[in-house]
N, C-alpha and C positions, 0 to 999 in steps of 0.2 A: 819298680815292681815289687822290689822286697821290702820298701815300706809298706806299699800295699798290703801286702800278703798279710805281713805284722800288724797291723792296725784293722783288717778282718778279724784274725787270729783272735784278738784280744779284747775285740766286738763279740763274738763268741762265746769269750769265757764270760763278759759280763752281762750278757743275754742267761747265762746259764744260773748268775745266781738273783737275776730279778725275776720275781715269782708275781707277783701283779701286772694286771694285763694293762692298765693308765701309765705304770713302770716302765714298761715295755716298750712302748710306744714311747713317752720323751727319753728314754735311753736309745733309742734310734732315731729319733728327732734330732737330740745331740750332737750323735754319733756323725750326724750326714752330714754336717756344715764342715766335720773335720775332715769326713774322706773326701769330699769333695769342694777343693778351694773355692772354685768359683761360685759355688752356692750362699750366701750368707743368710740365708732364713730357709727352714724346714718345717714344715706339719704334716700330718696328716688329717686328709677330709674324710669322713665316715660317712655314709649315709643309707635309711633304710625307706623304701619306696617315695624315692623322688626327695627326700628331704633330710639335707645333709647338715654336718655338722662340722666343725674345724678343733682337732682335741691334740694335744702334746705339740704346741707352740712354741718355737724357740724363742720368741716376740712376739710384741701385742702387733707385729705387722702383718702376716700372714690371714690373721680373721679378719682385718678389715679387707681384704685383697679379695679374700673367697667368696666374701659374700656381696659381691657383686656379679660375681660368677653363679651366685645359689640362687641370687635375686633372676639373672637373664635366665638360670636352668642350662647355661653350657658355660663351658670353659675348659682348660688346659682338665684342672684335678676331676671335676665333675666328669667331662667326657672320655679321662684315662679310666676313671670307679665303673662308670655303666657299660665302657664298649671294650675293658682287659688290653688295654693299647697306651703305648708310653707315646709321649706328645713331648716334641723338645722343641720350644720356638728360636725365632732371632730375634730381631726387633719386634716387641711383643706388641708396640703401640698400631708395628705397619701387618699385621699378622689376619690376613682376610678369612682365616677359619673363625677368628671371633674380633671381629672389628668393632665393636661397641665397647666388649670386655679387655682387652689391646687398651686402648684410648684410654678408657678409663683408670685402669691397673697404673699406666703411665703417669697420667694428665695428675690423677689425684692419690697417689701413691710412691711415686717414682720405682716401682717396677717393670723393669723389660726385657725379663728373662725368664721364663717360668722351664723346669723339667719336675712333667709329674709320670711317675710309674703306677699303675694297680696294684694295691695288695691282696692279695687271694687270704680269706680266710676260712673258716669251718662254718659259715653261717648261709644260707642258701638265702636269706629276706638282707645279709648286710651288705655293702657294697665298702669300699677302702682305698685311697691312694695314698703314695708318698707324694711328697711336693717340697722343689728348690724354686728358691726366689732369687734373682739377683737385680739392683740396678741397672747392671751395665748390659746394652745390647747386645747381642750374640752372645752371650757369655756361657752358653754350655756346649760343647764339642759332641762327638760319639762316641770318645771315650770315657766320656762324663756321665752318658747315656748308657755304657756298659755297665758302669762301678752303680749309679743309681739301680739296676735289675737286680745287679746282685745284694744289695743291700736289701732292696723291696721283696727276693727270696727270703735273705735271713730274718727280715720283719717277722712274713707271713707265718715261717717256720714258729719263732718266737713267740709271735700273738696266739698260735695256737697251743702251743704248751702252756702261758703262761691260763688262757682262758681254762685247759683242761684244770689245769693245780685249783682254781678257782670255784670248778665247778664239784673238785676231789672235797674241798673245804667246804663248801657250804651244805652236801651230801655230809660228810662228818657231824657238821653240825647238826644237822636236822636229824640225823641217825640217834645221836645222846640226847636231842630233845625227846624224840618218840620212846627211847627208852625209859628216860624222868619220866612220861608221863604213862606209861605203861609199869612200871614202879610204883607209882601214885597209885593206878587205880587198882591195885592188886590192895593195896595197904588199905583202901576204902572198901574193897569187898570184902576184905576180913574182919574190918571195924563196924562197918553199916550193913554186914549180911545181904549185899546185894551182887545183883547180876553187873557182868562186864561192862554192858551197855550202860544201865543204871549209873555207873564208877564215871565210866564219860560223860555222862548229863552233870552228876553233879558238881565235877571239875567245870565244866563250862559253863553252867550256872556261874558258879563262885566268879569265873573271870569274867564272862559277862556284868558281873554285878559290882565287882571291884573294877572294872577298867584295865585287867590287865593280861597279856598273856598267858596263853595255857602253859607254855613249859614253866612259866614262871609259878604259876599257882601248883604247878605237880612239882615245881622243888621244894616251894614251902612242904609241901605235904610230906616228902618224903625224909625231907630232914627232919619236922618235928610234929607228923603224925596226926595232925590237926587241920582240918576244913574249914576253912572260914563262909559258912552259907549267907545268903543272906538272909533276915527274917522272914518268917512264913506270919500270913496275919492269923491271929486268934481267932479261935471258934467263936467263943463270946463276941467278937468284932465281927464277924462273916453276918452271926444270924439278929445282929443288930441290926447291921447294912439291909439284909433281907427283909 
């Protein structure tokens, strides 16, 4: 139990300095093959209306297992993600709550032990399990069943911090883009004596015309005070055409 404890503990500290949420996830993918012996393969299935995905693999085994599971639309992870219910099999081949996906997991994978928990996240359309794989029949307990909850909490916990840091950063960022580009057109209405709006057309002209990003084009500008337009055609040209 006091290894236990220590290898939470210290689950924790390194939940606390992975800041990416893919991070996050195979650091608890990891992490679950070590707290719990009997598991040798760990993922989690994500999935959003009806169509799931298998992401932070401890092995290329786990995606080919799930989606036979994503293929039938039930299984151990899929039916923990939709119904919030931990699912611990035995013999997963003789297992009549998914007799097709059992068989198959077995026949063409040699797995025959699945424990999968829900992870609860901050997303109301996402859906999340953990998931342990073993070979061997019956091979997870209820107290295997305990440590996997508690693990599938400290995920959830995890995935939601690291999702908020995520969502802190790209706010950051788009905050110094609107500023560059609110910079820019300040330096074009003083240049080109026009209106605010005006400053915005013809930043997005220029990026429309050059193929590139607005912040990109209000940094040229503000660092060296120059608009690159594109050509306007000649008068001479216009009333020829005409």
């Amino acid at each position: 139990m006091a290894e236990l404890a220590q290898l939470f503990s210290d689950l924790g500290r390194e939940l606390l300095s992975e800041r990416g949420l893919d991070g996050t996830l195979g650091l608890i993918t990891a992490r679950s093959v070590k707290l719990l012996p009997a598991a040798q393969h760990a993922a989690v299935s994500r999935g959003r209306r009806g169509r799931f995905e298998t992401v932070a693999s401890t092995s290329e085994l786990p995606p080919r297992v799930d989606q036979i599971q994503y293929d039938l639309g039930s299984g151990p992870c899929v039916d923990a993600a939709l119904q919030k219910c931990v699912y611990r099999t035995g013999e997963l081949a003789g297992d009549q709550r998914w007799p097709e996906f059992g068989r198959r997991a077995a026949a063409e994978h040699g797995i025959h032990s699945m424990l999968s928990v829900r992870l609860f996240l901050e997303d109301d359309d996402l859906v999340a399990a953990l998931n342990l794989y073993s070979a061997l029949p019956d091979a997870f307990d209820p107290s295997d069943e305990s440590v996997a909850v508690l693990l599938a909490t400290h995920a959830s916990s995890a995935t939601a911090s690291a999702r908020l840091h995520e969502q802190v950063f790209h706010l950051e960022r788009a905050l110094q883009s609107n500023r560059g580009i609110g910079v820019a057109m300040g330096v074009l209405m003083n240049q080109y004596k026009v209106t605010q709006s005006q400053a915005f057309d013809l930043l997005r002209m220029a990026s429309q015309h050059g193929h590139r990003k607005l912040a990109d084009v209000a940094l040229d500008v503000t660092e060296t005070g120059v608009l690159e337009l594109p050509p306007l055609p000649s008068r001479a040209g216009a009333r020829s055409q005409g």
